[in-house]
C-alpha angles and dihedrals in degrees: 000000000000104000086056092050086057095057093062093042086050096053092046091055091044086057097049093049093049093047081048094054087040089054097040094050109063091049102054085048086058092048091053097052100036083053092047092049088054094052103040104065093061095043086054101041110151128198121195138192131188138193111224106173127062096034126213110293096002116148110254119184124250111242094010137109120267120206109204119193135168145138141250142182097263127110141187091274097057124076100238141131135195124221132170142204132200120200090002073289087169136226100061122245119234108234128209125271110237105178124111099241078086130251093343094049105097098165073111121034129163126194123199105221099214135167090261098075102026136295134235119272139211112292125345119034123172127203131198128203118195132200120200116187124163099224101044142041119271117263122194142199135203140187126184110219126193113237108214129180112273090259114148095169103103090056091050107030105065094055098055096054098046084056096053101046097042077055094063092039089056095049098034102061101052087041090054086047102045090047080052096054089056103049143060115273088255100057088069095060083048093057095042089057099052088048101055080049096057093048096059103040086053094053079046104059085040088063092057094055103052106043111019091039113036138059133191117258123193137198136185135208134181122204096218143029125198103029137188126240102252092028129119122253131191122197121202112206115190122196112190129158119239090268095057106249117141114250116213129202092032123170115245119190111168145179134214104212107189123196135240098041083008097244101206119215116183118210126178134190144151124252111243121228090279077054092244126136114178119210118207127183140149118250105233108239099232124059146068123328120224137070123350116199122210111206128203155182136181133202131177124166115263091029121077097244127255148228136208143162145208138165146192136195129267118211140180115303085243088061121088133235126252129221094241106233092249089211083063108121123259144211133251140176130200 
């Protein structure tokens, strides 16, 4: 009898203890996750930057001033900054908090790309945007801009002669009827004639000009000389004919000559309308002192093309740079 009494007694505490665990288990697996919730955001935490402007494989002009913006996930609360570098150009350039939690808000930032830093060149610039927070680890971004000749032609040009031309269009026409009108039906043939007459002798005489009479002239000026390994240098090419008149859309093909081993670098570009086409590019900072020659030449259809040379002087790193006296004489070649 009492073996039996035990086998109900041992079933009622096996039931207990199951219901307990039953009971006991759901809520230690909310702790836990509740526990772990509460940890991994801030183990995870992510900052982010942008550039927004400008944007991947847009056009910036050479010699000019670039203004770079963009946003990022810092406030006025977090301990971040913002820097930037162009070219890998080291060291990196603060850039200018923009938010509106005041100077340590960078969700909004803005650089001013100057001379006294570097420039952009000639294709491919890249451009690298850098985000330093204390609590989290540091995020970049980075856009690769074309750098193009300062040439604005193309964007003013086109107007100015559709004007013109839809102006003639508008007075010639009444002026031509109302001559008609007054005059017998013969006299009209007779103008026409002379007309087409006039017009050819005038494209005519353009021809001449251009191409029997005239020759390309080019001229080269450096913006600095000396100047210092690891310094900046701009390089103003002018293609003119021999009567002085600016040629644009010149062809540009040039050469770096360094000195010491005479290290070559080719460049090429395109004059704008004022003829003009500006070089920039960064000295290395090691290397030979002495002269550095820029050669040129210049081509244009209608003209036999043209060459033409300068040069400037390289110095020590620890040197400084000098303004060139642009009215400083020049080389050509023939």
């Amino acid at each position: 009898m009492l073996g039996r009494s035990k086998i109900p007694f041992l079933l009622i505490i096996s039931f207990i203890t199951v219901l307990l665990i039953v009971l006991i288990c759901p809520s230690n697996q909310q702790v836990s996750s509740q526990t772990s919730e509460g940890v991994v955001p801030l183990q995870t935490q992510i900052e982010s930057i942008k550039i927004d402007n400008p944007i991947s494989s847009q056009n910036a002009s050479m010699g000019k001033e670039l203004i770079i913006s963009g946003h990022s996930s810092d406030n006025s609360a977090k301990n971040c900054s913002v820097s930037l570098i162009v070219n890998d150009v080291r060291p990196y350039q603060n850039a200018v908090a923009k938010g509106t939690g005041g100077i340590n808000d960078f969700s909004r930032w803005e650089f001013s790309l100057r001379d006294d830093y570097t420039q952009i060149m000639e294709g491919e610039n890249k451009i690298t945007a850098k985000l330093l927070c204390v609590s989290a680890p540091t995020r970049w971004y980075s856009v690769v801009v074309n750098g193009v000749p300062n040439n604005n032609v193309s964007e003013t040009l086109p107007p100015v002669e559709s004007s013109q031309q839809s102006n003639v269009s508008e007075t010639l026409p009444p002026v031509e009827s109302s001559q008609q009108s007054n005059v017998s039906e013969t006299l009209p043939s007779v103008e026409s004639s002379q007309q087409s007459n006039v017009s050819e002798t005038s494209s005519s005489d353009i021809k001449k000009v251009d191409t029997n009479d005239s020759q390309l002239v080019v001229t080269i000026l450096p913006q600095k000389d000396p100047v210092a390994r690891g310094d900046t240098q701009n390089t103003t090419i002018t293609v003119t004919d021999s009567n002085n008149r600016a040629i644009a859309n010149a062809q540009i093909d040039g050469k770096l000559i360094y000195p010491g081993d005479n290290f070559e670098k080719e460049f090429k570009g395109i004059t704008d309308y004022q003829g003009k086409f500006v070089y920039s590019w960064t000295v290395g900072k090691k290397g030979d002192v002495g002269p550095l020659v820029i050669d040129v030449e210049a081509s244009s259809e209608g003209y036999p093309s043209t060459s033409a040379n300068n040069s400037f002087e390289i110095v020590k790193s620890d040197e400084s740079s000098e303004i060139k006296n642009p009215f400083q004489s020049h080389f050509q070649r023939p």
